[in-house]
MIZA-878300 format. One line per 10 residues: number of its first residue (from 1); their letters; for each residue x, y, z of N, C-alpha, C, O. Coordinates in Angstrom, 3 decimals, padded with zeros to 6 digits. Layout:
N
NUM) a) X/Y/Z/X/Y/Z/X/Y/Z/X/Y/Z; ...
***
This chain:
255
1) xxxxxxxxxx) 037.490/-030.052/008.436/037.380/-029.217/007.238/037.411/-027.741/007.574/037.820/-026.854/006.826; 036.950/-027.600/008.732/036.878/-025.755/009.156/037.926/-025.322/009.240/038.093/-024.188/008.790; 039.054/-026.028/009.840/040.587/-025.725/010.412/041.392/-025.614/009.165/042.545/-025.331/009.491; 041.295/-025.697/008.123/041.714/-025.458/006.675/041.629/-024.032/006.054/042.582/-023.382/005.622; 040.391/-023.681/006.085/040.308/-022.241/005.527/040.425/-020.912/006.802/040.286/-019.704/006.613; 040.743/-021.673/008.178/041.237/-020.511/009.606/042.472/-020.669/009.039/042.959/-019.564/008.797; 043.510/-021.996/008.580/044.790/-022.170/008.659/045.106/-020.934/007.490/045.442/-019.856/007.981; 045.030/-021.002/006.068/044.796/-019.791/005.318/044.582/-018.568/005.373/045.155/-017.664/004.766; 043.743/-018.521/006.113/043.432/-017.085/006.879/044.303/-016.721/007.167/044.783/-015.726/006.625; 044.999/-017.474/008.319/046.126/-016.759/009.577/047.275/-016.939/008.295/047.764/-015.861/007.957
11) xxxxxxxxxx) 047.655/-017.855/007.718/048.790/-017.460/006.931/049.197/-016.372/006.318/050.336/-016.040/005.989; 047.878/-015.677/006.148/048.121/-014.357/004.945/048.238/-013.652/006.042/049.292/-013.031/005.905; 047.734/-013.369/007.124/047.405/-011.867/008.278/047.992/-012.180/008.836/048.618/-011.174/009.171; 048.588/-013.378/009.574/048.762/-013.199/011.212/050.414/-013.613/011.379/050.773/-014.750/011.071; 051.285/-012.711/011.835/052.652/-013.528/011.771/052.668/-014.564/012.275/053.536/-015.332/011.859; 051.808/-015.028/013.298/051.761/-016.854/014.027/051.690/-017.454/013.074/051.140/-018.455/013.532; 051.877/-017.744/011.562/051.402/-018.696/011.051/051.880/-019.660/011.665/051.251/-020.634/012.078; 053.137/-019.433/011.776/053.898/-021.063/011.965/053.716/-021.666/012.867/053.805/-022.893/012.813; 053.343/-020.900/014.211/052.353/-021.796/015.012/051.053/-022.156/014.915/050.433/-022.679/015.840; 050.420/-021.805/013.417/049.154/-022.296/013.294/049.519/-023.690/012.439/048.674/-024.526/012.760
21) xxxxxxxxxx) 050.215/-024.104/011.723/050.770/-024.778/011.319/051.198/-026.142/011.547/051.107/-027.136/010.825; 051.853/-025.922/013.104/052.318/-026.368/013.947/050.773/-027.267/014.966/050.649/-028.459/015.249; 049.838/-026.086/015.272/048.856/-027.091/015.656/048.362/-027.989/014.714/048.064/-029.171/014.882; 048.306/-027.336/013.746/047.429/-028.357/012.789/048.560/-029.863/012.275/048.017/-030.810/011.706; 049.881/-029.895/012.519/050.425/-030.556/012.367/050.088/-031.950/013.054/049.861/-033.049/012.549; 050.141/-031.430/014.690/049.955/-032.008/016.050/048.580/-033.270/015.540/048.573/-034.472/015.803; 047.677/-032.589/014.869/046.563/-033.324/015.196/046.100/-034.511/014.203/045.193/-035.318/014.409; 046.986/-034.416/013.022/047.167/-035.776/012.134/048.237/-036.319/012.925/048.104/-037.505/012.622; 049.075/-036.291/013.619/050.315/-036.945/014.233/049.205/-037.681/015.769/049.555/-038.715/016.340; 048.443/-037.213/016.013/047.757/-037.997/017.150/046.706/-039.077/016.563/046.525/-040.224/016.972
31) xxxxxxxxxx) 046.153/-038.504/015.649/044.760/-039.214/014.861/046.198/-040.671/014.044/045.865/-041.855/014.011; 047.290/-040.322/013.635/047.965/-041.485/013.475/048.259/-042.257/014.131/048.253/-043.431/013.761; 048.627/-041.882/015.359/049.128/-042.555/016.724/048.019/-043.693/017.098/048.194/-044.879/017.378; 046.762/-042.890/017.003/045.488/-043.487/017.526/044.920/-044.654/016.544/044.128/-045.512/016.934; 045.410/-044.577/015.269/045.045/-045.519/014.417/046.380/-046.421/014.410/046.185/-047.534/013.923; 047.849/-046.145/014.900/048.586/-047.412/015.072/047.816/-048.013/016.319/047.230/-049.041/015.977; 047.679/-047.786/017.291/047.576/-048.158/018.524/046.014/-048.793/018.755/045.660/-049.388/019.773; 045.054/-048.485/017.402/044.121/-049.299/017.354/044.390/-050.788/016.643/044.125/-051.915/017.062; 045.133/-050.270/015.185/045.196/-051.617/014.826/046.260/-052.461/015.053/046.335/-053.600/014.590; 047.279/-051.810/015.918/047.930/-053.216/016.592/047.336/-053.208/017.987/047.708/-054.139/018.702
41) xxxxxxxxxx) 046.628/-052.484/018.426/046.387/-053.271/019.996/047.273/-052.959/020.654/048.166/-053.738/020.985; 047.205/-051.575/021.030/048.508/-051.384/021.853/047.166/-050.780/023.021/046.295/-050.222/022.353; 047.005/-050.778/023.759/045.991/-050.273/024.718/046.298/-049.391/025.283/045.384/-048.567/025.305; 047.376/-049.000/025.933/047.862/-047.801/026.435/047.942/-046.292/025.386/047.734/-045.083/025.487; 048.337/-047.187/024.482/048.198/-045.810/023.023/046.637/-045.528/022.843/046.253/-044.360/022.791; 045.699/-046.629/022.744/044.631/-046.498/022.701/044.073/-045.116/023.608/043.656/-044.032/023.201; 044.214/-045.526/024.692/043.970/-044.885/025.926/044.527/-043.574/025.995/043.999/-042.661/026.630; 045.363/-043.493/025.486/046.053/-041.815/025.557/045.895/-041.055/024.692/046.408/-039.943/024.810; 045.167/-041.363/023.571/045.157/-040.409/022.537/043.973/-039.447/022.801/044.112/-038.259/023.092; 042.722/-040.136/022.657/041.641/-039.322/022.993/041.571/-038.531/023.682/041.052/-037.583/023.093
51) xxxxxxxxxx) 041.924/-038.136/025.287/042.276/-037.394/025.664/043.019/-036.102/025.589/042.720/-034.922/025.772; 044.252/-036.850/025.206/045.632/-035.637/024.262/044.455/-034.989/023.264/044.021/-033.878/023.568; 043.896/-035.713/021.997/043.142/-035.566/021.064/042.537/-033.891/021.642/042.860/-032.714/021.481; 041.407/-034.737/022.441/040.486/-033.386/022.878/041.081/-032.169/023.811/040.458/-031.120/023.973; 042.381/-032.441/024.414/043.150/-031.020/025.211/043.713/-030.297/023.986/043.550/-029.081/023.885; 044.551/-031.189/022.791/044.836/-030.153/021.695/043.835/-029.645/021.178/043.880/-028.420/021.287; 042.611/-030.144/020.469/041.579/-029.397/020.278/041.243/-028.137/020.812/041.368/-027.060/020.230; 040.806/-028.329/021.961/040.607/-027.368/022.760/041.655/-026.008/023.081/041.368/-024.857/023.408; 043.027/-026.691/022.832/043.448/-025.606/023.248/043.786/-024.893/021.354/043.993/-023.787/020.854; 043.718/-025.702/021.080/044.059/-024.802/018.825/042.511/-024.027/018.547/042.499/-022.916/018.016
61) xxxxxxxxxx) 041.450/-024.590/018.881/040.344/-023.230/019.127/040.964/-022.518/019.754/041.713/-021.828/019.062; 041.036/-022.287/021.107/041.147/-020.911/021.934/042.613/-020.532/021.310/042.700/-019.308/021.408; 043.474/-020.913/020.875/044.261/-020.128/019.936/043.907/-019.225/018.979/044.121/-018.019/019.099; 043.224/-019.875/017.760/042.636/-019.265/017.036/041.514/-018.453/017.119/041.229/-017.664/016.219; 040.599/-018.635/018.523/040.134/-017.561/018.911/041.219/-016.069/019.677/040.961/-014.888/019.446; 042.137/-016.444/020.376/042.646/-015.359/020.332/043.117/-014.177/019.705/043.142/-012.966/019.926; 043.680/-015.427/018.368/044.476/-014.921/017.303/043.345/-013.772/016.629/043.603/-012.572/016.526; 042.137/-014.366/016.230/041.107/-013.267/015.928/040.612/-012.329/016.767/040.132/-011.314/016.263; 040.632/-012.489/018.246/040.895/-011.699/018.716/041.803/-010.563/018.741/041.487/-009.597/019.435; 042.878/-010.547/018.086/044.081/-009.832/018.482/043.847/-009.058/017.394/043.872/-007.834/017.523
71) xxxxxxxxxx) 043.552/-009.726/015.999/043.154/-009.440/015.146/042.389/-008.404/014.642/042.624/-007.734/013.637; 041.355/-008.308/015.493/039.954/-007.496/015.344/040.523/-006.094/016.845/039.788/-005.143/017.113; 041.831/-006.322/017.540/041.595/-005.090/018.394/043.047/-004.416/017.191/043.111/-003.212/016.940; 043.877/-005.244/016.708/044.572/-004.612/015.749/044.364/-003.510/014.717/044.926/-002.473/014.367; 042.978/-004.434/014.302/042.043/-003.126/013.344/041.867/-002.162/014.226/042.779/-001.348/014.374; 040.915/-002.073/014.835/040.317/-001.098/015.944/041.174/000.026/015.991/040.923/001.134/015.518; 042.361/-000.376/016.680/043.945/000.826/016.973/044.456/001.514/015.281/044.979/002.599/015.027; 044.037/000.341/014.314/044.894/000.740/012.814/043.550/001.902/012.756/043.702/003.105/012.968; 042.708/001.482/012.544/041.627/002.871/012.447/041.415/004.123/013.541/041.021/005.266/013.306; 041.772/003.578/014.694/042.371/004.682/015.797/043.172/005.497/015.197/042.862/006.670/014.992
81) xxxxxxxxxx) 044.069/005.084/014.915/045.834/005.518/014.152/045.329/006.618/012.994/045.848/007.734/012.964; 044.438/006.292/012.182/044.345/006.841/011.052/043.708/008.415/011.389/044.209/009.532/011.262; 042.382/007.961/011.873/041.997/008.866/012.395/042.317/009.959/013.317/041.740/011.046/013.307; 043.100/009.681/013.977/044.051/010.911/014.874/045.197/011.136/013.948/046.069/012.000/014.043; 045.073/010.361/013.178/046.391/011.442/012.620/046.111/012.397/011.559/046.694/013.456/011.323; 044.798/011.678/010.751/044.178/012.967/010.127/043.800/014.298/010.698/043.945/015.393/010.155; 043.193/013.985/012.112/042.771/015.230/012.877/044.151/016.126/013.472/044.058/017.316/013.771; 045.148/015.512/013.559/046.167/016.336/013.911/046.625/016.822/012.413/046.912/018.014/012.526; 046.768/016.499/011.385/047.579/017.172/010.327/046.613/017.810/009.862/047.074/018.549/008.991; 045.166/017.990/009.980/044.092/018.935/009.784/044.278/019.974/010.024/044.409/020.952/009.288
91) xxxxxxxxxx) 044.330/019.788/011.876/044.833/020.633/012.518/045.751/021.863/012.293/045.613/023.081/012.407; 046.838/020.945/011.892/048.356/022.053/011.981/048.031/023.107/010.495/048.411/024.244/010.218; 047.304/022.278/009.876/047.523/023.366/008.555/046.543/024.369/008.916/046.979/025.470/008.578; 045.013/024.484/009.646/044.175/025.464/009.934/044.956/026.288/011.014/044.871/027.516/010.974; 045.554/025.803/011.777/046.757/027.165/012.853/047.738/027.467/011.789/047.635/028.651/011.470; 048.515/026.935/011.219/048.907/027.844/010.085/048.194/028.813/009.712/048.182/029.927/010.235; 047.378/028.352/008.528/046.694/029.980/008.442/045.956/030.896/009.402/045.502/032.014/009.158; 045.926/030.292/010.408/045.096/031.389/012.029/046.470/031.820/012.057/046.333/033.013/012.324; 047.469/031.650/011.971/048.994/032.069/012.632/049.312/033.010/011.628/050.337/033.650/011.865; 048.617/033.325/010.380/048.920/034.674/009.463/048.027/035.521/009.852/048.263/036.699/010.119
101) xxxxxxxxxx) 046.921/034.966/009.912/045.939/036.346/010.670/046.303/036.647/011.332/046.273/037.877/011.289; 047.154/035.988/012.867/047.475/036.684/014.197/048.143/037.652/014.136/048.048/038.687/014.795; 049.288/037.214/012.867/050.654/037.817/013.092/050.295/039.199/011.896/051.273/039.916/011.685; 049.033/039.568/011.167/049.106/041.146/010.886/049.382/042.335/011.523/049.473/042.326/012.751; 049.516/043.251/010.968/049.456/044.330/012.276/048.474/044.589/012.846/048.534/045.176/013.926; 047.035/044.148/012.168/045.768/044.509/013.060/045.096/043.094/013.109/044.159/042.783/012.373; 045.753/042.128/014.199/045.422/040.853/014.558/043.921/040.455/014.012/042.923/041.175/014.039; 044.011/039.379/013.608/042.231/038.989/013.046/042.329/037.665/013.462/043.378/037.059/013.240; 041.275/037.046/014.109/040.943/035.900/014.396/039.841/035.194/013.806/038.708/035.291/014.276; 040.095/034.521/012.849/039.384/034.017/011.320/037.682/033.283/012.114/037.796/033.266/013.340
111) xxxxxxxxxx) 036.820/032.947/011.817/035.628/032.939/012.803/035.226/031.354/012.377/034.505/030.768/013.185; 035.730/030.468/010.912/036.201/029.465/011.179/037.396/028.811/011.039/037.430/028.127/010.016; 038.428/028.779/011.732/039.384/028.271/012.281/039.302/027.589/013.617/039.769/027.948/014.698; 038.413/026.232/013.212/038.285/025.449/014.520/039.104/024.445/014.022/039.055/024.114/012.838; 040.054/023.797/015.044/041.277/023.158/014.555/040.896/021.448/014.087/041.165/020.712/013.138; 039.992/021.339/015.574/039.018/020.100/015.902/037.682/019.991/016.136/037.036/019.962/017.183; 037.276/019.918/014.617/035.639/019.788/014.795/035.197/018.362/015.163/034.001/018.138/015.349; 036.296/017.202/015.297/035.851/016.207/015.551/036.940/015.495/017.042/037.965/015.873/016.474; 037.369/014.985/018.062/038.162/014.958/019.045/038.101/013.347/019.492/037.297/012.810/020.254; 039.352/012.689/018.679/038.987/011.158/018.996/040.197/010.675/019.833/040.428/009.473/019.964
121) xxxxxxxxxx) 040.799/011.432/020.276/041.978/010.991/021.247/041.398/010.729/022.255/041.228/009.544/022.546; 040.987/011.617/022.976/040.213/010.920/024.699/039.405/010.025/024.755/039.181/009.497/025.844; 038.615/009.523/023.369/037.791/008.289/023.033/039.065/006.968/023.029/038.961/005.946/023.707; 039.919/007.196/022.358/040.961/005.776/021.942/042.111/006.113/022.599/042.706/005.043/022.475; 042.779/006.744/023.142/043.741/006.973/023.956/044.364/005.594/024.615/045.536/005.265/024.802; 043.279/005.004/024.858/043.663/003.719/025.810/044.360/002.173/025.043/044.899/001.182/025.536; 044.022/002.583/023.603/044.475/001.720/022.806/046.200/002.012/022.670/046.906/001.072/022.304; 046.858/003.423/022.998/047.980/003.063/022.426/048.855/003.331/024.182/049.824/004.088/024.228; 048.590/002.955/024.863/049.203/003.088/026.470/050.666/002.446/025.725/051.620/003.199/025.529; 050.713/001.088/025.370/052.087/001.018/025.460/052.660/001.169/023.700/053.396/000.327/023.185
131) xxxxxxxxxx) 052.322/001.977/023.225/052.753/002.330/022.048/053.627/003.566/022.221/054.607/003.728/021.494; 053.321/004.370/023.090/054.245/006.139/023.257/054.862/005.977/024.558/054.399/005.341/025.505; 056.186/006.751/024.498/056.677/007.081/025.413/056.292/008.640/026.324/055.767/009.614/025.786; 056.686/008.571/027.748/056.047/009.386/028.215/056.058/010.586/027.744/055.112/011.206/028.229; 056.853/011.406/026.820/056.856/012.457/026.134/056.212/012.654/025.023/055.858/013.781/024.680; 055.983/011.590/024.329/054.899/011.328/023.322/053.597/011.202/023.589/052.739/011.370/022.723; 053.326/010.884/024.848/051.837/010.592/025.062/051.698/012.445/025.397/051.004/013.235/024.757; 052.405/012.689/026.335/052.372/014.178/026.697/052.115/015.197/025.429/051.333/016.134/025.267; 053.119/014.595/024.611/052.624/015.696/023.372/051.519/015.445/022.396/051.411/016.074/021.343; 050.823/014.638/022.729/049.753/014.566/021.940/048.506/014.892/022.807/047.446/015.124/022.226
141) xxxxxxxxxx) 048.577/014.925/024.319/047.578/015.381/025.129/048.024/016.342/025.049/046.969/016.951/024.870; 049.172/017.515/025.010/048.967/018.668/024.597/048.759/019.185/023.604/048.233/020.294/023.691; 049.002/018.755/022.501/048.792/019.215/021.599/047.035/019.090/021.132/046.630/020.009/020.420; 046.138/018.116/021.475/044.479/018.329/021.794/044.087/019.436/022.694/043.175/020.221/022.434; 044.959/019.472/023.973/044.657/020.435/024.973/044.431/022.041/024.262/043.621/022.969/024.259; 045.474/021.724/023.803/046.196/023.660/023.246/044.990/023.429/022.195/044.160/024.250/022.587; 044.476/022.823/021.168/043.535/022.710/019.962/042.508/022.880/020.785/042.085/023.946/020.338; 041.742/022.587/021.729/040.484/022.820/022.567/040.395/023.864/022.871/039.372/024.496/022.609; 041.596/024.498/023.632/041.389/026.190/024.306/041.452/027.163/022.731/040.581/028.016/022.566; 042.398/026.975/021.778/042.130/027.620/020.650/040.674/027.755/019.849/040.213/028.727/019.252
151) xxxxxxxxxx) 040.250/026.736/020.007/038.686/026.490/019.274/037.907/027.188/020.379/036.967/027.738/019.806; 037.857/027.374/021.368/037.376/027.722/022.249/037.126/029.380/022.348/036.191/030.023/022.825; 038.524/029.841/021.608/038.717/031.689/021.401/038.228/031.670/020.117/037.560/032.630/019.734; 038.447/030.734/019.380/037.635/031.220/017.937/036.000/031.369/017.928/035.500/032.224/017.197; 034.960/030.316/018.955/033.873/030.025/018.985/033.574/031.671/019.863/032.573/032.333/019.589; 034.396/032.048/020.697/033.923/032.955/021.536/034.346/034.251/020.911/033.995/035.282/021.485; 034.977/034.328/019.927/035.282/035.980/019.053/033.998/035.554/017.711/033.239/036.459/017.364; 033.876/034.233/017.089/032.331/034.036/016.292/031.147/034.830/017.462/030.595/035.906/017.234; 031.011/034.243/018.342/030.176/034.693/018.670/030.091/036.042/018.996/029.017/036.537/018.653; 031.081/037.011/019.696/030.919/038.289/019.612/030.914/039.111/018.053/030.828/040.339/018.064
161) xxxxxxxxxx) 031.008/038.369/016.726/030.735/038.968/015.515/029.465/038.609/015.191/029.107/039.231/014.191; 028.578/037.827/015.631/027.635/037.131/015.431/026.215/038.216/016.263/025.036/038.481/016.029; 027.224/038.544/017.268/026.386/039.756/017.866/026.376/041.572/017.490/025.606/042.459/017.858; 027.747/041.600/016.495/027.578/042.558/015.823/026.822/042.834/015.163/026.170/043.868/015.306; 026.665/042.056/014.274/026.193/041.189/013.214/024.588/042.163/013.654/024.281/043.320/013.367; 023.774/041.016/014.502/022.565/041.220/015.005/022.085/042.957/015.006/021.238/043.685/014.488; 023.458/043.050/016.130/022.881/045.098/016.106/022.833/045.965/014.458/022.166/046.898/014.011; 023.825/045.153/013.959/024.058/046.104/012.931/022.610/046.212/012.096/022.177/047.188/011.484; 022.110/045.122/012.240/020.237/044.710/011.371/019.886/045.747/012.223/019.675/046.858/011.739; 019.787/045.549/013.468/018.536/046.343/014.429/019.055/047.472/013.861/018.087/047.940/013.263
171) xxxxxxxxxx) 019.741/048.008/013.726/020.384/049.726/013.494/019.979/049.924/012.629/019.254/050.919/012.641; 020.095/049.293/011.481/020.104/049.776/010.118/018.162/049.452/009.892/017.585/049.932/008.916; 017.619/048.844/010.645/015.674/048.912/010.480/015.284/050.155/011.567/014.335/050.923/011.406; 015.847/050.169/012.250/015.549/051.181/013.522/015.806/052.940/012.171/015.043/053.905/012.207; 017.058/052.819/011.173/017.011/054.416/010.774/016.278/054.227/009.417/016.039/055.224/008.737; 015.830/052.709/008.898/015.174/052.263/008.263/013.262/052.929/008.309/012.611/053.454/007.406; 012.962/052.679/009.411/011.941/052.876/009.693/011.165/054.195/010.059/009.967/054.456/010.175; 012.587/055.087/010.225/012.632/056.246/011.072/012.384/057.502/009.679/011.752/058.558/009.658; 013.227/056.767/008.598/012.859/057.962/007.375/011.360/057.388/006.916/010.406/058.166/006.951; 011.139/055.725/006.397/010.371/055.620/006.117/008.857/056.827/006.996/007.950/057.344/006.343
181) xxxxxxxxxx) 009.001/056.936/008.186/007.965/057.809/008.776/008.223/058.826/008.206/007.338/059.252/007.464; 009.036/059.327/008.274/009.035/060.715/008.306/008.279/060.929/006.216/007.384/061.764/006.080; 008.768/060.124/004.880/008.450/059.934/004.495/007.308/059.711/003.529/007.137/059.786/002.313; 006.265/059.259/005.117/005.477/059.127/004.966/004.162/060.367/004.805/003.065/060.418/004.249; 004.868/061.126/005.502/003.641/062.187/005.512/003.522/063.020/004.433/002.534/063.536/003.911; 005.250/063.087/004.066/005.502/063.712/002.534/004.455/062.936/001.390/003.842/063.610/000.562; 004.366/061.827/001.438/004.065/060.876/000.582/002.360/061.617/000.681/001.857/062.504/-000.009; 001.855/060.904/001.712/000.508/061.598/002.114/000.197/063.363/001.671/-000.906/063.748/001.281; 000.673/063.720/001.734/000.399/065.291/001.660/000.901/065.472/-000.257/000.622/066.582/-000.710; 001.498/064.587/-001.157/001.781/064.739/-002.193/000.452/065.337/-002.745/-000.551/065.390/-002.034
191) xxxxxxxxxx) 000.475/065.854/-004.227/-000.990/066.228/-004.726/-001.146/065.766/-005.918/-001.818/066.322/-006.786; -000.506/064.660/-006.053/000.035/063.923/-007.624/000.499/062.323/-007.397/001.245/062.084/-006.448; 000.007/061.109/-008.367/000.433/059.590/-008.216/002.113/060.321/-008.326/002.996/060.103/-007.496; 002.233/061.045/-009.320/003.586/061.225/-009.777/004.548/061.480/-008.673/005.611/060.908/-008.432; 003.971/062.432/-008.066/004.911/063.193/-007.238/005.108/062.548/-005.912/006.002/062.968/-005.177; 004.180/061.351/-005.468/003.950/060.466/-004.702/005.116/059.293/-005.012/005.965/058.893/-004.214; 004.871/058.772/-006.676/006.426/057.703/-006.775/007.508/058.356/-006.656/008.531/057.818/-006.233; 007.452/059.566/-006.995/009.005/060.285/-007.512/009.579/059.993/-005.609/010.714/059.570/-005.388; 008.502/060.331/-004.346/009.237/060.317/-003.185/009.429/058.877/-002.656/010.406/058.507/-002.006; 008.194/057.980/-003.078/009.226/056.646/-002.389/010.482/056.031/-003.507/011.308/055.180/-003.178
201) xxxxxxxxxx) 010.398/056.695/-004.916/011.919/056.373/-005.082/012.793/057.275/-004.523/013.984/057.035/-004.721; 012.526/058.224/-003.893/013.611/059.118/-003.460/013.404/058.141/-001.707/014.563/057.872/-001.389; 012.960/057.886/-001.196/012.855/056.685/000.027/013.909/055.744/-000.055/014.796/055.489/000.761; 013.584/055.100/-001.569/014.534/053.842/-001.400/015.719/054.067/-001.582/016.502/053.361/-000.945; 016.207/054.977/-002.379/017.486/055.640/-002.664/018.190/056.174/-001.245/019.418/056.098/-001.217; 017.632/056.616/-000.266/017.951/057.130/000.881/018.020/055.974/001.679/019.043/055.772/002.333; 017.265/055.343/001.711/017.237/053.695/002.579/019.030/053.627/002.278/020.009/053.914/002.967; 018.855/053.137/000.998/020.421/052.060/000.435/021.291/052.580/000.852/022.062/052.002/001.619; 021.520/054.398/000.320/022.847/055.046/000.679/022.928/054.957/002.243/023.903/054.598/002.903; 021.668/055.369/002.709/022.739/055.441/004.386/023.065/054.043/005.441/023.758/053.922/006.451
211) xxxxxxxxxx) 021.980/052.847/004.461/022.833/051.664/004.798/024.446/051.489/004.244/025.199/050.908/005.025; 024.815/051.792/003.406/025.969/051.591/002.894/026.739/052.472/003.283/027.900/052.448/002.874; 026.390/053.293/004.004/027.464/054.594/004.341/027.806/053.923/006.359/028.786/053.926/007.103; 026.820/053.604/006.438/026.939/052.541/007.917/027.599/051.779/007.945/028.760/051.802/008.353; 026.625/050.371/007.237/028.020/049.524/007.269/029.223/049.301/006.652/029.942/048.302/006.655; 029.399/050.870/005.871/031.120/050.908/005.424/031.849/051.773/006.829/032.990/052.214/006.689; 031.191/051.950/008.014/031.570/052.338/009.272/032.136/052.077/009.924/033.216/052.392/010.425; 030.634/050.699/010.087/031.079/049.583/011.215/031.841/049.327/011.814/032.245/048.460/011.039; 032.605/049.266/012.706/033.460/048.211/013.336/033.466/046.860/013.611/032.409/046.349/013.241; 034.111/046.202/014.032/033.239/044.634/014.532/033.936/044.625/015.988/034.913/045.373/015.983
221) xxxxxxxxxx) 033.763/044.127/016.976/034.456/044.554/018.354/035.031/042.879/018.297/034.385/041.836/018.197; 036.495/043.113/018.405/037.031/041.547/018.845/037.840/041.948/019.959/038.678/042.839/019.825; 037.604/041.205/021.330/038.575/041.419/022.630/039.843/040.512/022.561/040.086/039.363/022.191; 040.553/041.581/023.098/042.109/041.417/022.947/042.029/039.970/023.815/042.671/039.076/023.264; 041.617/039.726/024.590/041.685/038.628/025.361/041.522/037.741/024.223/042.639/037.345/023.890; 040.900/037.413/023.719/040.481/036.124/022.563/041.572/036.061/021.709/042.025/035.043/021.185; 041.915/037.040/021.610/043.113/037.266/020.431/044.545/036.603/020.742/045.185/035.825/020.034; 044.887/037.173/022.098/045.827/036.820/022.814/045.737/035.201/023.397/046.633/034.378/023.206; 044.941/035.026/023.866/044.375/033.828/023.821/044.851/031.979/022.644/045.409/030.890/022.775; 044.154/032.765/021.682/044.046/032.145/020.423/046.292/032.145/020.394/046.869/031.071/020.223
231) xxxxxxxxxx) 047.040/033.361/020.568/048.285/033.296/020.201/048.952/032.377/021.306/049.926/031.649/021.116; 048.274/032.533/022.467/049.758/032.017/023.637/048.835/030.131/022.983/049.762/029.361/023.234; 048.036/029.510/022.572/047.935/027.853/022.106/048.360/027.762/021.243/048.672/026.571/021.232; 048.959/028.563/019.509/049.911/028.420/018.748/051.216/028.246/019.312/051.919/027.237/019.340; 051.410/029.334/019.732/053.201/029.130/020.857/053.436/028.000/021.693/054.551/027.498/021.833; 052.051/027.458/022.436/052.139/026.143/022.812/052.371/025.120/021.806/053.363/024.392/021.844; 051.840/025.078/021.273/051.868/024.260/019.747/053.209/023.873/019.025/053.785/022.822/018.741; 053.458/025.375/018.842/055.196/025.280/018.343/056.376/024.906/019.370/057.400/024.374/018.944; 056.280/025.070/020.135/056.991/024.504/021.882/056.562/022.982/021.738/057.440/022.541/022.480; 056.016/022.094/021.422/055.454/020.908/021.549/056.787/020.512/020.784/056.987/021.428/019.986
241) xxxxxxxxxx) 057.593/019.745/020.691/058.921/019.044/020.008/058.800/017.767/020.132/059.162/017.051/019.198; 058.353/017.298/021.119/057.779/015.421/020.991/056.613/015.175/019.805/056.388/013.983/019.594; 055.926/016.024/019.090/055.247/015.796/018.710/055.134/015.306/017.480/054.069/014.775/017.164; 056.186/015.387/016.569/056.667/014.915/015.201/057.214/013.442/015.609/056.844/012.500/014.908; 057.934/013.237/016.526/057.816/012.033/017.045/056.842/011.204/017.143/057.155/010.034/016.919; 056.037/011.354/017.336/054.546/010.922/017.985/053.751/010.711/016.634/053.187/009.676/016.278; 053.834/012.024/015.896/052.769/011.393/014.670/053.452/010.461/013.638/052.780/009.930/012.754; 055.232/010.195/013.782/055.618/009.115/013.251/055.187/007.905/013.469/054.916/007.127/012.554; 055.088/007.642/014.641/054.718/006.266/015.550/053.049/006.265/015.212/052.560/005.149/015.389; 052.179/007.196/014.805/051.041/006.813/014.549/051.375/006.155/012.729/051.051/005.077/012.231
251) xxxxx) 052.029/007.174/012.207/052.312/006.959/010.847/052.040/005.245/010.859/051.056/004.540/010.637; 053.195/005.036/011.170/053.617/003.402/011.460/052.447/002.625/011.842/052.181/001.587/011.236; 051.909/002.942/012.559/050.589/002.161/013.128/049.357/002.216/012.192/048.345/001.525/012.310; 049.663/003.373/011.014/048.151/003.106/010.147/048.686/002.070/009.159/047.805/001.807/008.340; 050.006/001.270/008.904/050.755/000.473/007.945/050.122/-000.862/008.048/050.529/-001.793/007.352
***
């Protein structure tokens, strides 16, 4: 009764049907054999079936265990497939727009433009060995490679804005603090509540403007290295020509 609803199974999923078919054929053709050869008394038929009986058995399980086997690493690679190919067409569209910032006249390197926040090729790689040819496998290890060193100039120009960032606070409490004193004595020496608010609103008014007169100053420091950087893994990128190749053959593999 079990070998009925595996036979179903594999019919719908597995192109073997017809050799699943085929075993299950085998084993009413022996169980017949074994019931001529009982009720005429043939002893030699007797004798040979059981045996045959239990080697086909044995071997239409470990079939159908394979078959689910094959089955379950099929999925595995179809969800491999999917997943790298989302992360590569993620990819190409965030260097697109890093590739308009580069190309202004006053280069900007966007602070998130990480291509690959997630990296599942060097995890499953091993699933598609004989799926790519050697130029295809190449262009998809370069094309992660070049996405690693790029994320790599974006994380390291974040972080030098991240440290602008920081001074620009300390600066702006450091001249913050510096009127507030001075301020203060005015405040103290007033001879009136009045003439006392009139100066810490004249405080806060002085606070705001010369923050805003600062950080409309600012600079932000980005090194040409990062910049340059970030451009020669696009140019790698666009040099990659196996690579439309390659995400066809995944195409195919998420089907």
């Amino acid at each position: 009764m079990f070998l009925l609803p595996c036979w179903a199974f594999f019919m719908k999923k597995n192109s073997s049907w017809k050799k699943s078919i085929l075993g299950l054929i085998i084993i009413p053709i022996m169980l017949l054999l074994f019931y001529v050869g009982t009720k005429n008394q043939i002893i030699w038929l007797e004798d040979l079936i059981p045996p045959l009986f239990g080697s086909a058995t044995t071997l239409l399980v470990g079939f159908f265990a394979f078959i689910l086997y094959k089955k379950q690493k099929d999925d595995v690679k179809n969800d491999a497939s999917s997943i790298i190919l989302l992360e590569i067409q993620n990819a190409e569209k965030v260097i697109k727009l890093a590739q308009r910032s580069l190309e202004k006249s006053i280069p900007e390197l966007l602070y998130d433009a990480v291509t690959m926040p997630t990296d599942s090729w060097d995890k499953n790689k091993y699933l598609f060995v004989t799926d790519f040819d050697n130029n295809e496998w190449e262009a998809i290890n370069n094309f992660y490679s070049a996405c690693r060193l790029f994320d790599e100039s974006v994380r390291t120009n974040a972080s030098y804005f991240h440290k602008d960032e920081q001074q620009v606070r300390v600066n702006i409490q450091k001249r913050s603090a510096k009127l507030t004193w001075n301020y203060s004595k005015k405040i103290a020496a007033a001879d009136s509540l009045e003439n006392k608010e009139k100066l810490r609103k004249e405080l806060r008014s002085k606070i705001d403007e010369e923050t805003t007169l600062y950080l409309g100053a600012v600079a932000t420091y980005s090194p040409k290295k990062v910049i340059n950087d970030a451009k020669l893994c696009i140019e790698t990128i666009k040099l990659n020509i196996s690579l439309p190749s390659a995400i066809n053959k995944l195409k195919n593999l998420t089907k």
